[in-house]
N, C-alpha and C positions, 0 to 999 in steps of 0.2 A: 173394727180397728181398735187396739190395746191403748189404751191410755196414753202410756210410753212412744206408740208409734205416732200416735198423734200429734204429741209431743216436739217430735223429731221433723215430723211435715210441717207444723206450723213458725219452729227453727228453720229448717232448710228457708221459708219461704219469704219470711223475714230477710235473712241474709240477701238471697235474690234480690230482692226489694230493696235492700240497702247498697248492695254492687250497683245496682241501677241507678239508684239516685247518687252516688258517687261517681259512676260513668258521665250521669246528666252535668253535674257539677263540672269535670273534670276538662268538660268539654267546651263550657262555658266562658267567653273572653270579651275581649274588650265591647266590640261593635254588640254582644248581644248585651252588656250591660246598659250601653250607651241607647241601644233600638228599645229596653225598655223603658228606658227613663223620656226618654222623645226629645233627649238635649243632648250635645257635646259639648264638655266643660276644656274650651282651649284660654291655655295659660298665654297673658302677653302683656310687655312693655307697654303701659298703658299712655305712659309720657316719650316717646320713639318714632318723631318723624320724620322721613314721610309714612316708615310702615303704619306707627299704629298712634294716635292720639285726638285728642279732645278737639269736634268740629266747632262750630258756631251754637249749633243747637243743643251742643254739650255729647251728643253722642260718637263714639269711637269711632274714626273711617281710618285710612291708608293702606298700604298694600297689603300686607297683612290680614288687613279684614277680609279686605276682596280674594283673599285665598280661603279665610279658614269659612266665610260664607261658602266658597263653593266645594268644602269639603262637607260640612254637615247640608248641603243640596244632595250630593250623592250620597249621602245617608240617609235622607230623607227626613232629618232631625232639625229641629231648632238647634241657633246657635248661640250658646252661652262664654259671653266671655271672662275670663278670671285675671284680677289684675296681677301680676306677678315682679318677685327682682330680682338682680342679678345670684343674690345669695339663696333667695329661698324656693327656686324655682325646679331645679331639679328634686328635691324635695315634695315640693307641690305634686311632683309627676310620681313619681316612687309611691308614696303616699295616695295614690288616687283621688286627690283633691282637685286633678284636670286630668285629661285623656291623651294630650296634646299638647307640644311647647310649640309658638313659632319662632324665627329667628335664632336658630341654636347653630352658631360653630359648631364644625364639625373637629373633635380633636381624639388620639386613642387613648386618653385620660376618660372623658365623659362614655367613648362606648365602653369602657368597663362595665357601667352602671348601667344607662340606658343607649335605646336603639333609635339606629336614622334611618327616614324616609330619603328619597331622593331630594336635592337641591330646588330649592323652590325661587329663589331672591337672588339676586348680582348682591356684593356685597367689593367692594373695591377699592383703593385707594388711588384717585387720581390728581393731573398735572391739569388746573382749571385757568383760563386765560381767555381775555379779550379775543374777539372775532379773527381782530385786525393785524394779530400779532401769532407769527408761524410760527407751532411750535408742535412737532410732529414725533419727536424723538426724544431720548434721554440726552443726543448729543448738542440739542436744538436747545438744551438750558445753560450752556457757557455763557455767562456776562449776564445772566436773567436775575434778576431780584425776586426770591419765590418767600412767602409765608409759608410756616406751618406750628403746625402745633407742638411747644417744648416736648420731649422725653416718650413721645408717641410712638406708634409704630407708622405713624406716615413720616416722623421724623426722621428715623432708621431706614425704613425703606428709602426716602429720600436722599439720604446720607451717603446711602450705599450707590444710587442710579447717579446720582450729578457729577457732572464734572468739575477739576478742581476750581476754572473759574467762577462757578455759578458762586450767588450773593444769596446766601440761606439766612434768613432772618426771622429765628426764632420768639415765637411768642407763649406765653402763660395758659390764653386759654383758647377756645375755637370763635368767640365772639373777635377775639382784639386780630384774630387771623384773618377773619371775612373782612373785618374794619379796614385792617392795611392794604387788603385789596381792594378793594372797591372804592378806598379814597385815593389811591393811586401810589400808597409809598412801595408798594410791590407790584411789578408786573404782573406776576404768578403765583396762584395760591395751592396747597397738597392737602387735601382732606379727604374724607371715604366719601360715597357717592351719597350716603343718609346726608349732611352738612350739605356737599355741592348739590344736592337737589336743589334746597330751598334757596342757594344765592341764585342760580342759571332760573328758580323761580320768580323771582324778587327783581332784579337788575336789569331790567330791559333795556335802559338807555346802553348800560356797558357792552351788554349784548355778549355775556360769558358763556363759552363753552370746552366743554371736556375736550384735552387736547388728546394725553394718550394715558394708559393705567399701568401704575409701577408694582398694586400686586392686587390676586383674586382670591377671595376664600368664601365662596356662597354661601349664603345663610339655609339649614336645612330643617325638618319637624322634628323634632323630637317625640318618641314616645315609649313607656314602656319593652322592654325584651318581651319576647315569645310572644308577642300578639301581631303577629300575621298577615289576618285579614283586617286588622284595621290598617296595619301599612300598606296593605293595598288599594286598601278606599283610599288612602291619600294619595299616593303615587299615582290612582286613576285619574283623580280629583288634579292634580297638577298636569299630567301629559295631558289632559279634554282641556286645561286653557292654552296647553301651551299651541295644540292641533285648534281649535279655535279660533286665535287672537285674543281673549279674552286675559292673558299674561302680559301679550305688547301692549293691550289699552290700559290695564293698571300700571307699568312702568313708566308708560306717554303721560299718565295723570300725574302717580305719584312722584316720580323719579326724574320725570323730567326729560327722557328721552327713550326711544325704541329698545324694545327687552334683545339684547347680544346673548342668544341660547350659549354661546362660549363661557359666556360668566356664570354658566349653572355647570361647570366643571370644575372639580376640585383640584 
């Protein structure tokens, strides 16, 4: 073999070598980055409950956890959580500083950027009220004294459902909103189901419960475009709790009441 030819074999073979580990590369995504590392970094509202916050012994539980536990389960990975905020969080994911957001509205501004898993969370605004007191419909709130939170969107939705009679008595924040119901200057309270968790937690002498819900927008995973099979681990990872029960006993803990698979439609 001439110098020259040698040359030219040991080019061609190079290249070869080089298509290949460009193939190798090109191939490469999320869950295999995530499988070598032997952690998934999910981004979450560290202070957000019931889904995710600070227990007694300082570590992070709520619904949320109990999902993104049983996503890096079907990964087979540990699970790392990264605290995240409302500003810097898509970011965090773009960036591959997390693999995973939980709790993301779904809206067609954000899928510009990034991609949704299927709906994992109810996410709701409802009409919350004493046992003792009927109140089954939007028509059932004429003459009712309801709290809600000033300039909200349980405000607006509110606004828009009541009838002219109802006695809307707006407040500042969601603290002075639980306050007025629960010491009784309002019949009826409109907050999302994260807030009515924790009163229908708390209040057992009043014995409050969700009467009906004036609007639904579930909360879903966020993660990176084009990665595929990691949105299929998740979407696996959610339909095995939902076939399970392992969805209705997180909802029964965190949330306060039996998981309505209705509220994981957009």
């Amino acid at each position: 073999m001439t110098l020259r030819n040698a040359l030219k074999s040991a080019l061609a073979a190079a290249m070869m070598l080089g298509a290949a580990g460009l193939a190798t590369q090109a191939k490469a995504d999320a869950v295999d980055d995530i499988t070598k590392a032997g952690a998934i970094n999910v981004g979450i509202f560290s202070d957000f409950p019931p889904f995710s916050s600070a227990s007694a012994d300082m570590s992070i539980k709520g619904y949320d956890i109990d999902v993104a536990q049983a996503i890096a389960d079907g990964l087979k990975v540990k699970l790392n959580l990264v605290s995240v905020t409302g500003q810097n969080r898509i970011p965090y994911l773009t960036d591959k500083r997390v693999d995973i957001l939980m709790s993301v509205g779904y809206s067609k501004e954000r899928e510009q950027v990034i991609d949704f898993a299927a709906a994992y969370a109810p996410y709701y605004i409802a009409v919350i009220g004493p046992a003792e007191l009927a109140v089954k419909g939007k028509e059932d709130l004429a003459e009712k004294s309801i709290a809600v939170n000033r300039g909200t969107l349980e405000d607006t939705s509110l606004t828009e459902a009541a009838p002219a009679s109802a006695d809307i008595r707006r407040f500042d924040n969601y603290n002075s909103v639980i306050q007025a119901f629960i010491s009784g200057q309002t019949q009826l309270m409109v907050v999302g189901n994260d807030v009515g968790a924790q009163v229908l937690a708390r209040q057992e002498a009043l014995k409050p419960e969700q009467k009906f819900q004036l609007l639904t927008s579930p909360s879903h995973i966020g993660l990176n475009k084009n990665e595929d099979r990691l949105k299929k681990a998740v979407n696996d990872a959610v339909a095995k709790m939902l076939a399970d029960g392992k969805l209705d006993e997180s909802s029964k803990a965190w949330l306060k009441t039996p998981l309505n698979p209705d509220n994981l439609k957009d």
